[in-house]
N, C-alpha and C positions, 0 to 999 in steps of 0.2 A: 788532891795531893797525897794520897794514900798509896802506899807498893800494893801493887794488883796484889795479892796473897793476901793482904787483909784486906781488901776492898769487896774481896771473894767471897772473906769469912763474913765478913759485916751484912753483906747482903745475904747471905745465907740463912745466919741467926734471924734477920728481919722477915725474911720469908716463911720462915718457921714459927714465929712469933707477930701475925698480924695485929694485937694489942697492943704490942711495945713499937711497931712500925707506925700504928697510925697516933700513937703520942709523939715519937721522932718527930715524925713529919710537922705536926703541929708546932711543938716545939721550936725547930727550924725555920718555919716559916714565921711565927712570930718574933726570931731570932732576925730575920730578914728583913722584917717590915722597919725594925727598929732601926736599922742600917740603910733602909731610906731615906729615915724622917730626916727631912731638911733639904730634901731637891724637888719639891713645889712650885708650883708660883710660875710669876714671869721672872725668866731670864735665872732659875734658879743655878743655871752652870756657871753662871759666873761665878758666884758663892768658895767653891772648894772643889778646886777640880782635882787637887791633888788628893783627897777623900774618893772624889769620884772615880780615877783611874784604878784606886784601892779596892771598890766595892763591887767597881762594874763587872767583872766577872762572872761572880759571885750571884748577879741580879738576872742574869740572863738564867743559870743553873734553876733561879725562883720561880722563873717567868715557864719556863716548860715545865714546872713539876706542876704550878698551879692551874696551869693551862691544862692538863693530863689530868688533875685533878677536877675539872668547874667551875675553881673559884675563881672567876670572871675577876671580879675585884681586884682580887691580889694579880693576875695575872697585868691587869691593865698598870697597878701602880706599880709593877716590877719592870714593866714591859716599858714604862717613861723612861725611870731612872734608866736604864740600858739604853735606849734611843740616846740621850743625853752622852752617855759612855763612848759610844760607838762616833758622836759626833767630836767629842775630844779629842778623839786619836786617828780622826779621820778615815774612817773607814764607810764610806758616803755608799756605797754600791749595797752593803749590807743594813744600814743606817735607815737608807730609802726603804727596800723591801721590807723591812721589820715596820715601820712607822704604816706601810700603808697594813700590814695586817692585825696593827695595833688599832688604828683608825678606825678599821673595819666591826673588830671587837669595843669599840668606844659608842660607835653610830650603834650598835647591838642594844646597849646598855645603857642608849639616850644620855650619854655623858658627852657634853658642848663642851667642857672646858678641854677634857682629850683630844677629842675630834677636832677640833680649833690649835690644839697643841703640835698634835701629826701633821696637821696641813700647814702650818704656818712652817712646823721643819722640816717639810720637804718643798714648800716655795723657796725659803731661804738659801739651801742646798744647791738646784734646782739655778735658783740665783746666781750662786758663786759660780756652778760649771758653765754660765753665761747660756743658756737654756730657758729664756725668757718666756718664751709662748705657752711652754708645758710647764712654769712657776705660775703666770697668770691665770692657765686653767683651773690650777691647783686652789686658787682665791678666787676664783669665779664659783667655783664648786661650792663653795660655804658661806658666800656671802650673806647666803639669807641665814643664818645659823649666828652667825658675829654680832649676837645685838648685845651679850652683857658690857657694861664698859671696858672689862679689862679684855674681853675677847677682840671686842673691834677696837681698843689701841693697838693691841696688836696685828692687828688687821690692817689696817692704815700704815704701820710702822714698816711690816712685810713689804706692803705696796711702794713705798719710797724707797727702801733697800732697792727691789725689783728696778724701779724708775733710774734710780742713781748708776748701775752698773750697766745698766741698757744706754744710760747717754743722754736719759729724757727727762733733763736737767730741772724742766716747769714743774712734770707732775712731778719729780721727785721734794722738790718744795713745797708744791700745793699739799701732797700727804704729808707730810712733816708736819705742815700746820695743822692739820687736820689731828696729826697724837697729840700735837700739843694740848690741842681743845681737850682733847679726851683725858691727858693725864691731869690737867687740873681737876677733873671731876672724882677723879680717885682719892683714896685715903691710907696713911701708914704706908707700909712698907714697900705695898704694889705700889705707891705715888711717886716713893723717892727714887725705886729700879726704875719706871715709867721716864721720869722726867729725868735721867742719867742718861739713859736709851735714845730720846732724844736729841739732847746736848750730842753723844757721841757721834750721833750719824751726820748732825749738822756738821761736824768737824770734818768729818769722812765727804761732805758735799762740797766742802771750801776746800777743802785739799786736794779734790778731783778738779777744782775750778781752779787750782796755784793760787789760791787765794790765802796766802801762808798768815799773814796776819788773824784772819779769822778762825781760819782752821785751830791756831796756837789758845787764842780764846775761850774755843767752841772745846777743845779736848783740855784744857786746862781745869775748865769750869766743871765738867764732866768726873776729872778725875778726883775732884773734891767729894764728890758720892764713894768714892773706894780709896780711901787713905790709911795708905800701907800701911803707917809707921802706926796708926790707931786701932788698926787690925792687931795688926801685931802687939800693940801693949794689953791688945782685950782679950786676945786669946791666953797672951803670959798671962792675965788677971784671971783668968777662968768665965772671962763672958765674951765669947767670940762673937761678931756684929754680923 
């Protein structure tokens, strides 16, 4: 956001000054990391996207300094939150190719929960453009990788989305049961997103079926896991949920 003239000057001083650059830098990146915390997790984009659309820019600017820099780390956890960003606003052609070179840097770093994060959002993806073959490879490719529980719910939950939009009404059931099993095995906060993720997709499978009594149910019950007006008194309270 700077007028090129002092953008000019800024970098100039810093280049003349590599002691006060590499505190900058530091600085900003711990500036940064702070302005992630809280898009973890399963499903953390439901959370606050209107934060998200705020910060995303911002994470991507992260995500190449620290790549430029080595710190794999921060590259990887700047490089989520931006995948996340990128998928808000729709922007799926750029979303894809960033996830699989985040992927890539994940499998580097023996981090399963990323690796399982990229893949699960590019089957999703992948899903929606009705591009089912190359979503299934995308969960074939990790299958053996998905053994934490919260990896393979969402493993499973992938696979029924997959099934539901394809048409292939069984397995999309048969996987559903199958998160089910799996989010009762979780605990706190992964359990309650878990079994909300559920509920909603069941509703999304009664509604593909005109199955309007269920469907109303199935996303009723669902939307009792994210109540507005409770959100909203806990953010005016100062404890946002």
């Amino acid at each position: 956001g700077l007028l090129p003239l002092t953008a000019a000057f800024a970098l100039s001083h810093l280049n003349s000054r590599p002691d006060l650059a590499a505190e900058v830098t530091a600085s900003c990146l711990a500036a940064l990391r702070e302005l992630s915390t809280g898009f973890g997790g399963l499903n953390a984009q439901w959370r606050d996207t209107t934060r998200l659309v705020e910060i995303g820019p911002y994470l991507w600017t992260a995500y190449e300094r620290a790549a430029a820099l080595g710190s794999s780390a921060d590259a990887l956890r700047f490089g989520r939150v931006h995948l996340m960003y990128l998928d808000v606003l729709g922007h799926w052609d750029e979303m894809l190719a960033l996830a699989i070179e985040v992927e890539v840097l994940a499998r580097s770093m023996s981090d399963i929960d990323s690796v399982m994060f990229c893949s699960c959002l590019r089957a999703y993806t992948l899903g929606q453009r009705g591009e089912f073959a190359e979503a299934t490879t995308v969960l074939d490719e990790v299958e053996e990788l998905s053994t934490a529980p919260e990896d393979r719910f969402q493993h499973m939950l992938c696979r029924a989305q997959i099934g539901r939009r394809s048409g292939n009404r069984r397995a999309a059931a048969d996987f559903l049961d199958a998160s089910e099993s799996l989010a009762a095995g979780l605990y706190g906060e992964v359990a309650r997103m878990a079994r909300a993720s559920v509920l909603f997709e069941r509703g999304k499978l009664a509604r593909d079926d005109e199955d309007w009594r269920h469907a109303k149910q199935w996303f009723e019950e669902a939307g009792r896991y994210f109540d507005a007006q409770a959100a909203a008194a806990g953010i005016e309270a100062g404890t946002p949920p």
